[in-house]
LUMPANU-352555 format. One record per residue (C-alpha): residue in three letters; y, z negated, x negated. Coordinates in steps of 0.05 Angstrom, whole numbers, padded with zeros to 5 digits, always signed. Example, Ala and Ser with C-alpha at 12.3 -4.5 7.8 and 13.67 -1.06 7.14 Angstrom:
% residues 2
ALA-00090-00156-00246 SER-00021-00143-00273 
% end
This chain:
% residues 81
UNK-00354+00051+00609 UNK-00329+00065+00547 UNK-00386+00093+00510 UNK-00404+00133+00571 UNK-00340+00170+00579 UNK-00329+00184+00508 UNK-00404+00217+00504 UNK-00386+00264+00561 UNK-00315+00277+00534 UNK-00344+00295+00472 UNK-00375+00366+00451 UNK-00445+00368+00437 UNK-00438+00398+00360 UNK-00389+00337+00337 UNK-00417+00288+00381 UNK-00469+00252+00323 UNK-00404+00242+00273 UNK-00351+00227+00328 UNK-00402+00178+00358 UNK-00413+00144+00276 UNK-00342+00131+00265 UNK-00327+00105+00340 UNK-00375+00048+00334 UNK-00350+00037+00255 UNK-00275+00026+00286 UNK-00309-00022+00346 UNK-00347-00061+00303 UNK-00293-00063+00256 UNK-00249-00086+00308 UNK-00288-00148+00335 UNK-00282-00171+00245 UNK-00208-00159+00244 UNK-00198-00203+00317 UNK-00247-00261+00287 UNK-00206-00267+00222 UNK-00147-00274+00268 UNK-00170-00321+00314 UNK-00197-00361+00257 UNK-00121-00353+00217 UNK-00085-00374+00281 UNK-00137-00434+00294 UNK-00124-00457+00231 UNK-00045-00458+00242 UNK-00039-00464+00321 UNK-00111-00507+00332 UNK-00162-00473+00384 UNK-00119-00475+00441 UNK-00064-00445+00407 UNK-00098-00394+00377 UNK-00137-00374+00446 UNK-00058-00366+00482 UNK-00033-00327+00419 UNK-00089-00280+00427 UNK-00074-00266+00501 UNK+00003-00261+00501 UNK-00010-00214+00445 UNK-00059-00178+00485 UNK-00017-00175+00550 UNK+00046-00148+00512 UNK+00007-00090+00473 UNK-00021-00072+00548 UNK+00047-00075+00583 UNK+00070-00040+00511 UNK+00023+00015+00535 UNK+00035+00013+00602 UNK+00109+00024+00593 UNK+00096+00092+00546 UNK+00042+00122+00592 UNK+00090+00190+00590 UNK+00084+00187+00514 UNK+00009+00165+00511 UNK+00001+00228+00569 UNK+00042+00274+00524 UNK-00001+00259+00459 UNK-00065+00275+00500 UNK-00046+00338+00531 UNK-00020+00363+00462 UNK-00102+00351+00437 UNK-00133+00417+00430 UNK-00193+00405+00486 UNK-00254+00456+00463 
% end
C-alpha cells in the first residue's frame, strides 16, 4: 500500500530519485528497530524488549493521531506539482 500510493503521488520526472531515497530510509529503518530490539533485549530480556517496542509504538501513533490538524496543515502547505 505504501509503495503503491507513493508511486502515484509522485510525478513522473522525480519519481526514479524520490523512489531511491524512500527505500534507503525503509531499509534503514528495519537496521535502526533491530539494534533497538537487540539494546532493549539485552536490558529488559525478549519479552521485555517485545512490550517496549509496542508501547512505544502505540504512543508515537496516538502521538500522531492527536496532531492530525498539524500533520494536515504541514501537507497542505507542500507545493503539489
Amino acid at each position: 500500500m505504501r509503495q503503491t500510493s507513493f508511486h502515484l503521488l509522485t510525478p513522473d520526472h522525480v519519481r526514479g530519485r524520490a523512489f531511491s531515497v524512500f527505500n534507503m530510509f525503509s531499509q534503514g529503518a528495519n537496521s535502526v528497530g533491530a539494534a533497538e530490539i537487540g539494546f532493549m533485549a539485552s536490558l529488559l530480556g525478549a519479552p521485555g524488549s517485545l512490550l517496549f517496542g509496542c508501547v512505544l509504538g502505540g504512543l508515537l501513533t496516538a502521538g500522531m493521531l492527536g496532531d492530525d490538524a498539524g500533520i494536515t496543515t504541514l501537507w497542505h502547505g507542500v507545493a503539489h506539482d
